[in-house]
C-alpha positions as CSV (number, residue, x, y, z in Angstrom):
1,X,2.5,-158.7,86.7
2,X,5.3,-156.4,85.9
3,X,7.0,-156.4,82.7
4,X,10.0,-153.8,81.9
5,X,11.4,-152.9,78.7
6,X,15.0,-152.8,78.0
7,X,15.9,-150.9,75.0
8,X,19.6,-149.9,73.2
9,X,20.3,-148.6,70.3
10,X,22.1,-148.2,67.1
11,X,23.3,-145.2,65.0
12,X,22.8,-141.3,66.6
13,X,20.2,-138.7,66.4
14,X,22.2,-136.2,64.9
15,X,20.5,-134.6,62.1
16,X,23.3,-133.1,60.3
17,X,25.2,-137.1,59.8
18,X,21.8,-138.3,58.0
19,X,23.4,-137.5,54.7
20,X,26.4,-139.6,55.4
21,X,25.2,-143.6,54.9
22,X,26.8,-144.9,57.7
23,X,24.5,-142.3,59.9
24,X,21.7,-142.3,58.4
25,X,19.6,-144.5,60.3
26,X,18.9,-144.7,64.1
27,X,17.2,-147.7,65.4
28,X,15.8,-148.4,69.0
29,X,15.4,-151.9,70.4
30,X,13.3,-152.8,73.1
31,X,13.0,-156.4,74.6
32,X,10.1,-156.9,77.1
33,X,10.5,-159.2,80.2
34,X,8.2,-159.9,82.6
35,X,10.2,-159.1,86.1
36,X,9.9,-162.3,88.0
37,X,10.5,-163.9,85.1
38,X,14.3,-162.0,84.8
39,X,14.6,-163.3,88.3
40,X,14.0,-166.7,88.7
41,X,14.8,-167.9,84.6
42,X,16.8,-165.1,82.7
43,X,19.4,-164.7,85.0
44,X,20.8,-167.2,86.3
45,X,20.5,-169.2,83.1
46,X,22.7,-166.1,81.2
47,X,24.6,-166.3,84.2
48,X,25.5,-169.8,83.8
49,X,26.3,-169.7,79.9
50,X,28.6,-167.0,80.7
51,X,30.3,-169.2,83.9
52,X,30.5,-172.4,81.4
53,X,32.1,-170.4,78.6
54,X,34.2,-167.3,79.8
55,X,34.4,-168.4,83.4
56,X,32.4,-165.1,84.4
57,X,32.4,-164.9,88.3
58,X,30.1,-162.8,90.5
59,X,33.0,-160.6,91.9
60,X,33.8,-159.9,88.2
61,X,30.9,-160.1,86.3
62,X,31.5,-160.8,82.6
63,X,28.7,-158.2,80.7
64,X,28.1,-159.7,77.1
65,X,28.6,-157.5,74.2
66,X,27.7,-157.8,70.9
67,X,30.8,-156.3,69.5
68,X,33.2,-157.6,71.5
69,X,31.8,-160.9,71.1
70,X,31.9,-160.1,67.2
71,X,35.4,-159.5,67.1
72,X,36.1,-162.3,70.2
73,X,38.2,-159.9,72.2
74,X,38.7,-160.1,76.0
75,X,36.8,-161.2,77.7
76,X,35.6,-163.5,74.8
77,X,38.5,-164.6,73.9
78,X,38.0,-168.7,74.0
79,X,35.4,-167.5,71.1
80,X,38.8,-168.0,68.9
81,X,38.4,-171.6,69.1
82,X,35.9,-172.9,66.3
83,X,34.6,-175.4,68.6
84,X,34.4,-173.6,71.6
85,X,32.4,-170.6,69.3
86,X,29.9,-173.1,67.8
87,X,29.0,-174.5,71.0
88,X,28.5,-170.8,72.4
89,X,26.6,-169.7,69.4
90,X,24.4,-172.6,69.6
91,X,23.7,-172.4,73.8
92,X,22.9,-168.6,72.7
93,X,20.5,-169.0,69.6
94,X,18.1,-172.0,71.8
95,X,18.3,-170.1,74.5
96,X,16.8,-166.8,72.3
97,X,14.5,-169.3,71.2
98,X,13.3,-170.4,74.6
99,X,13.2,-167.7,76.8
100,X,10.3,-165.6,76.8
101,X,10.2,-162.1,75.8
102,X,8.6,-159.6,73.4
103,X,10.3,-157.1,71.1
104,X,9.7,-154.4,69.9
105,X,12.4,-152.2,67.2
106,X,12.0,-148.9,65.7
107,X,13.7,-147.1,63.0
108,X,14.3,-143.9,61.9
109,X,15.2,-142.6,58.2
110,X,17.1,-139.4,59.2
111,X,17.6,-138.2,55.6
112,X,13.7,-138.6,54.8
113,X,12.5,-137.1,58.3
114,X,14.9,-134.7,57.8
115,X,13.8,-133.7,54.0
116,X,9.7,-134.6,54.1
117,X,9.6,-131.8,57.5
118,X,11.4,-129.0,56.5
119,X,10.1,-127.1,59.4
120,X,8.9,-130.0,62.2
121,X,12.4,-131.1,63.1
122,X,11.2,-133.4,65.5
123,X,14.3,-134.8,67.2
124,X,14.8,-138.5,66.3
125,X,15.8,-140.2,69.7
126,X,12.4,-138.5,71.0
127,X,9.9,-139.4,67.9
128,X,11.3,-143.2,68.5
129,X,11.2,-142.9,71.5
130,X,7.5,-142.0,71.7
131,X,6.7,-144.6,68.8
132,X,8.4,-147.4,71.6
133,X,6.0,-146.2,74.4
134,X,3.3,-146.5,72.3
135,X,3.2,-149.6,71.1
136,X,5.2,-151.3,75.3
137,X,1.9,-149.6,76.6
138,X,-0.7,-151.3,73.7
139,X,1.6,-154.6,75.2
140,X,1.0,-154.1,78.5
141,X,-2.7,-153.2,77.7
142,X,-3.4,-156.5,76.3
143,X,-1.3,-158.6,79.3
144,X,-3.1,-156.5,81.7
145,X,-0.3,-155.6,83.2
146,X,1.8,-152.6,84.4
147,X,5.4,-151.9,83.3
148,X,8.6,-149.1,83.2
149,X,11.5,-148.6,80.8
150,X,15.2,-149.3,81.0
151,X,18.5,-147.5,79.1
152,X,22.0,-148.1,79.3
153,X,23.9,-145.3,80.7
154,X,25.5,-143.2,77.9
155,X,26.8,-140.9,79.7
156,X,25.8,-137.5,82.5
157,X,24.9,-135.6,79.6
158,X,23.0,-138.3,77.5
159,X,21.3,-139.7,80.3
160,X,19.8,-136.5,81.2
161,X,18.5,-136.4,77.7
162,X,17.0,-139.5,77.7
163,X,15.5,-139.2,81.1
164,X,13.7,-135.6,79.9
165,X,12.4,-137.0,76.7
166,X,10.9,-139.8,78.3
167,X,9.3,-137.5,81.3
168,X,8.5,-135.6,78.5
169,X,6.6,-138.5,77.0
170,X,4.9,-139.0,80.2
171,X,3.5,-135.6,81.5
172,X,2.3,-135.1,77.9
173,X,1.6,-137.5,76.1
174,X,2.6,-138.4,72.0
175,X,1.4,-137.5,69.2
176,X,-1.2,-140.2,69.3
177,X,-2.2,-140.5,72.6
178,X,-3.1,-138.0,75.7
179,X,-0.9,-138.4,78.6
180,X,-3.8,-140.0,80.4
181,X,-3.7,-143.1,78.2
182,X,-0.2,-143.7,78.6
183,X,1.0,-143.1,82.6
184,X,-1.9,-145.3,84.0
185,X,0.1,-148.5,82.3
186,X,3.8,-147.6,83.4
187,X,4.8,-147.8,87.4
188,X,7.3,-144.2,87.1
189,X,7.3,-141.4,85.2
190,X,11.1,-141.7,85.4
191,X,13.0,-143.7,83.4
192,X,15.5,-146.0,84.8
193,X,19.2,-145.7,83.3
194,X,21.9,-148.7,84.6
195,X,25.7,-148.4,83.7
196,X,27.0,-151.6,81.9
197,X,29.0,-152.6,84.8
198,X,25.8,-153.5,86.5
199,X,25.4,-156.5,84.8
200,X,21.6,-156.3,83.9
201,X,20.6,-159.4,82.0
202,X,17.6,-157.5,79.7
203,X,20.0,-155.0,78.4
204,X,22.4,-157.8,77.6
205,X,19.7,-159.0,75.9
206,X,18.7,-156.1,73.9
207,X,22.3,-155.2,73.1
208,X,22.7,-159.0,71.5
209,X,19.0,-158.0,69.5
210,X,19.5,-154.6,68.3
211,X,21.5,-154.8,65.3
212,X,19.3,-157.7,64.2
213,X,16.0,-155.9,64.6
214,X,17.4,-153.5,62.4
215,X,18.7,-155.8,60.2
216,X,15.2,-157.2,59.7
217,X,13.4,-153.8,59.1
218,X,16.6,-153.0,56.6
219,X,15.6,-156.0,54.9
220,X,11.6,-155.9,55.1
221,X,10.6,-152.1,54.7
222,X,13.8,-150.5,52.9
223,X,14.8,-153.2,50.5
224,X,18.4,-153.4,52.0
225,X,19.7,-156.8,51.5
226,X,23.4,-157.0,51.6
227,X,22.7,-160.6,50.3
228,X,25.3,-162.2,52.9
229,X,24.2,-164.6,55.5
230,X,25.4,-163.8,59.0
231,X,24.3,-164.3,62.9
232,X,21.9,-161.4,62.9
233,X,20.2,-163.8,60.2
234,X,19.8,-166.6,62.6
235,X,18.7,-164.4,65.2
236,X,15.9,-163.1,62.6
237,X,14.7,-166.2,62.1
238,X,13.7,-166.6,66.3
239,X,12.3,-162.7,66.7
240,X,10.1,-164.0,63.5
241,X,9.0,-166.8,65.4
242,X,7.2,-165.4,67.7
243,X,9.3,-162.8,69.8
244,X,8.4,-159.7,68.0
245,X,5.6,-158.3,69.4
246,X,2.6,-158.2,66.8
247,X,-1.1,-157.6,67.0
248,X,-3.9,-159.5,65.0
249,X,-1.0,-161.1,63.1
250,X,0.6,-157.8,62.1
251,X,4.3,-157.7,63.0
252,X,5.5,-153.9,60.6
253,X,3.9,-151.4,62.8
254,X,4.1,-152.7,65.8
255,X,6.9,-155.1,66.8
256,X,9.1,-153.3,64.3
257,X,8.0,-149.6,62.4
258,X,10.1,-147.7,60.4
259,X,9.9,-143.8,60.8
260,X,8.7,-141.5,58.8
């Protein structure tokens, strides 16, 4: 088997925002699919919900979006219509319940990383970044299996970033384990970075998990409970249920870790 792990994010590594609230944290999502699996179930199944509801065609692929979908702009505008938006949201949350993945979510306090190392800045986007390899290549130690790691492209000079920090992770190692005990499990030392106009159905995925996953550590490890019910809630209640990744039982610290 091959699995990949397609991972997006929320919030920036900038040190200097971590005092302002709304930059504080930086999350990293990463949903694990099993390749074949994306092949013959994931897509064309995506790509049908997005034919029935939004009239997506192969020519001009329609590439779901969290926000855009939150605010039901083009191309989700029929999302206007309460009937036509329940039926989507309901074709989305069983098929989040059914399909069969593993994620994985780490976040990053800014403010505390920043404050408890006064010295060992270790950049953000690299310490998650290690703390997701970690725990895809326990995963793919206990399905036997052999994986590599997927991005959306941000951009020339943030893809180069990513792509050095994560050849970084390889040739190295982390903090935790010696390069030797990672590369073995993953199939390049390179990590694969897709534009959104590619239409890749995992990081559609992951980009519909993210702000969830976050919500859920927000709302298990830091206390942060706006009190208001909303979709991330519902989408919660299926990673709980058996999509984030846990081991003997444990779901903090492994399918979802907060950093420091």
């Amino acid at each position: 088997m091959k699995h990949r792990l397609y991972v997006d994010e929320v919030g920036n590594p900038d040190l200097k925002s971590s005092d302002n609230p709304d930059h504080r944290y930086l999350s990293l999502t990463g949903v694990i699919f099993e390749l074949d699996y994306v092949k013959d179930v994931l897509n064309p199944e995506l790509e049908k919900i997005k034919k029935d509801f939004f009239g997506s065609h192969p020519d001009d692929p329609i590439i779901l979006h969290r926000k855009e979908l939150l605010h039901k702009s083009p191309p989700f505008s029929a999302l206007q219509n309460p009937a036509i938006e329940k039926n989507f949201n309901g074709a989305i949350l069983k098929s989040l319940s059914d399909w069969e993945y593993t994620v994985i979510s780490v976040l990053i306090d800014k403010k505390e990383h920043s404050e408890r190392y006064s010295t060992w800045k270790f950049d953000p986007y690299h310490y998650c970044q290690e703390i997701l390899a970690e725990r895809f290549r326990l995963f793919l130690d206990i399905h036997r299996s052999h994986g590599d790691v997927m991005f959306e492209s941000r951009g020339g000079k943030e893809d180069m970033r990513l792509k050095r920090s994560y050849r970084r992770i390889m040739e190295n190692g982390t903090n935790h384990l010696l390069a030797e005990n990672i590369s073995p499990f993953f199939t390049s030392r390179e990590l694969k970075v897709k534009p959104k106009t590619a239409n890749i159905s995992g990081l559609q995925i992951a980009d519909l998990l993210a702000h969830a996953a976050r919500r859920y550590l927000f709302q298990k490890v830091l206390n942060l409970d706006d009190g208001k019910k909303t979709f991330s809630d519902e989408l919660i209640k299926i990673m709980e249920k058996g999509k984030f990744f846990s081991y003997k039982g444990m779901i903090l610290g492994y399918g979802a870790k907060k950093l420091p």
